[in-house]
C-alpha positions in Angstrom: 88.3 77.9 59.2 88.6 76.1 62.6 89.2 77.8 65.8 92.7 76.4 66.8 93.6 77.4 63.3 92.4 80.8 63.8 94.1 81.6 67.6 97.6 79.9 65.8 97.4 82.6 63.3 96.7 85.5 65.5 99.1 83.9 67.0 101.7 84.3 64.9 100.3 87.4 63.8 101.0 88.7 67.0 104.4 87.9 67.1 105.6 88.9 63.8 103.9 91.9 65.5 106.4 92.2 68.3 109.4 90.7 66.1 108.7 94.0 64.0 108.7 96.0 67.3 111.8 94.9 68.7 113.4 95.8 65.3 113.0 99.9 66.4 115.8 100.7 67.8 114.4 103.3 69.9 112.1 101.0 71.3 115.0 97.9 72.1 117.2 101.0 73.8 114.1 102.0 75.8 113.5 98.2 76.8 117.4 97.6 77.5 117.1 101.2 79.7 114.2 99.9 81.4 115.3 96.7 82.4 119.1 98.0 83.6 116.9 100.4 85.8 115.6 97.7 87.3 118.1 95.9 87.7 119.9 98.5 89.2 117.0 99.1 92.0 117.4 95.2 92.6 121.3 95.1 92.7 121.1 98.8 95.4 119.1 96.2 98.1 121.3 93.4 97.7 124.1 95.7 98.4 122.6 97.3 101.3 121.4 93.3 103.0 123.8 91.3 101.7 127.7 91.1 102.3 129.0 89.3 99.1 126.8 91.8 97.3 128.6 94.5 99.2 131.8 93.1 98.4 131.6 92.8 94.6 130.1 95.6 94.3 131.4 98.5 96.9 130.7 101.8 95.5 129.4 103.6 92.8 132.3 103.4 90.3 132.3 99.8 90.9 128.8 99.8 89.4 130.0 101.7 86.7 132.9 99.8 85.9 130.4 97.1 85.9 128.2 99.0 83.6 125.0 98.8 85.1 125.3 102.7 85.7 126.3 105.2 83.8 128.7 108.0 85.0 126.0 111.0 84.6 123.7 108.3 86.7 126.2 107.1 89.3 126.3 111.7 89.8 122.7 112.0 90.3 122.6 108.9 92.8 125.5 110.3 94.4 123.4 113.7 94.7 120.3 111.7 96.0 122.4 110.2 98.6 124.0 113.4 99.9 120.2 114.9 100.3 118.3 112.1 101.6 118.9 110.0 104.8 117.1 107.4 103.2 118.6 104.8 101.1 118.1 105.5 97.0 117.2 102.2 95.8 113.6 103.5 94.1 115.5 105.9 92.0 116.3 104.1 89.1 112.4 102.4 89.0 111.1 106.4 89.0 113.4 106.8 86.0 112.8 103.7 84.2 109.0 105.1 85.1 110.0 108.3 83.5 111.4 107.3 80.5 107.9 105.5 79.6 106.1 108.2 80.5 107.9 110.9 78.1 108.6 107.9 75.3 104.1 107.2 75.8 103.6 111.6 75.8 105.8 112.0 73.0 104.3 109.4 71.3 107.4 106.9 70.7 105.5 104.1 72.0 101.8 103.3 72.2 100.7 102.1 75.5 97.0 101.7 76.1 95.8 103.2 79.6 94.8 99.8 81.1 98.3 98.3 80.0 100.0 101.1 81.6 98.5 101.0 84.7 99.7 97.1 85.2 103.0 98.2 83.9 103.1 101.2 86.5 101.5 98.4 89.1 104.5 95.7 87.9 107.0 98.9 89.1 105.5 99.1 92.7 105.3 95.5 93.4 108.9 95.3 92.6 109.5 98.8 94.8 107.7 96.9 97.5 109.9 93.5 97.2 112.9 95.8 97.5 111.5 97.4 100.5 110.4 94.0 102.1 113.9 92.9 101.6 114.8 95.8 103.1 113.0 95.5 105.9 113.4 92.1 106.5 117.8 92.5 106.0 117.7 95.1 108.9 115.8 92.4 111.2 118.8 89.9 113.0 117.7 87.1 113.0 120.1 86.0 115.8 119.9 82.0 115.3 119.5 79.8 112.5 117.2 76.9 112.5 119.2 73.9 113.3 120.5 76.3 116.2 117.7 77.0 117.7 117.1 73.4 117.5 120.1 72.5 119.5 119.9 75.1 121.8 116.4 73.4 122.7 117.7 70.2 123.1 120.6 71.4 125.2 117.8 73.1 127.0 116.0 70.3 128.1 119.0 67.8 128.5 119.8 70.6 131.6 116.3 70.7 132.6 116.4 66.9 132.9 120.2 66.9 135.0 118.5 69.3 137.0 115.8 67.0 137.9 117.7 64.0 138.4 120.1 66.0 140.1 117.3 67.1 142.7 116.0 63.9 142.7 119.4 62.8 144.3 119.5 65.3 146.7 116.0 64.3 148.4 
């Protein structure tokens, strides 16, 4: 049997594999939590750096109503928030890290150690592009390019009417 041939069956093999996976329905719930999670963690930054964000989604309830957090959920933010002086936009990763924890201890779902640990690195790199947004939403940047580019010009049109002007004068 050739090569190609081979890799296109293992291939396939691999995803009638993962067709057969996504049929659990433990396993599609646990994917769906995960990836509301993380959406939620994305959608708690936007709201904090970004007005429209803000404005479409307000509070809590509004996330609810939205249904990218569920009531019991939308309590235990609410509870973070209250304890914490720091925003609660990791919360929902450490859950969605949770739930694959207990799923992988109770055996639900087989995750090899080396797979887990770039799963569990895939969760930080997204906690620390939420927290560069973060940082970089609290930073003003006070003008925007083609301002400072005018401002520039306007600068040295005045430095030259200053120079003509003082030429005059002598």
């Amino acid at each position: 049997m050739c090569k190609s041939l081979q890799k296109e069956e293992k291939k396939h093999t691999q995803t009638y594999q993962l067709f057969r996976l996504l049929q659990d329905p433990f396993r599609r719930n646990l994917r769906r939590t995960v990836m509301r999670y993380v959406n939620l963690s994305i959608i708690l930054v936007y709201r904090l750096v970004s007005l429209k964000v803000h404005k479409r989604l307000p509070t809590l309830q509004s996330l609810v109503e939205s249904r990218l957090l569920l009531r019991h959920e939308a309590e235990r933010l609410r509870q973070i928030d209250e304890r914490t002086p720091h925003e609660s936009t990791w919360t929902p990763l450490l859950w969605a890290l949770k739930l694959i924890q207990r799923a992988r201890t109770e055996g639900k779902i087989v995750i090899e150690a080396p797979v887990y640990g770039t799963l569990v690195a895939g969760f930080d790199y997204i906690e620390t592009s939420n927290r560069k947004i973060l940082n970089y939403g609290w930073v003003n940047f006070p003008l925007a390019y083609t301002q400072v580019i005018m401002t520039k010009i306007s600068i040295i049109f005045m430095q030259v009417e200053a120079r003509i002007f003082c030429l005059a004068i002598s």
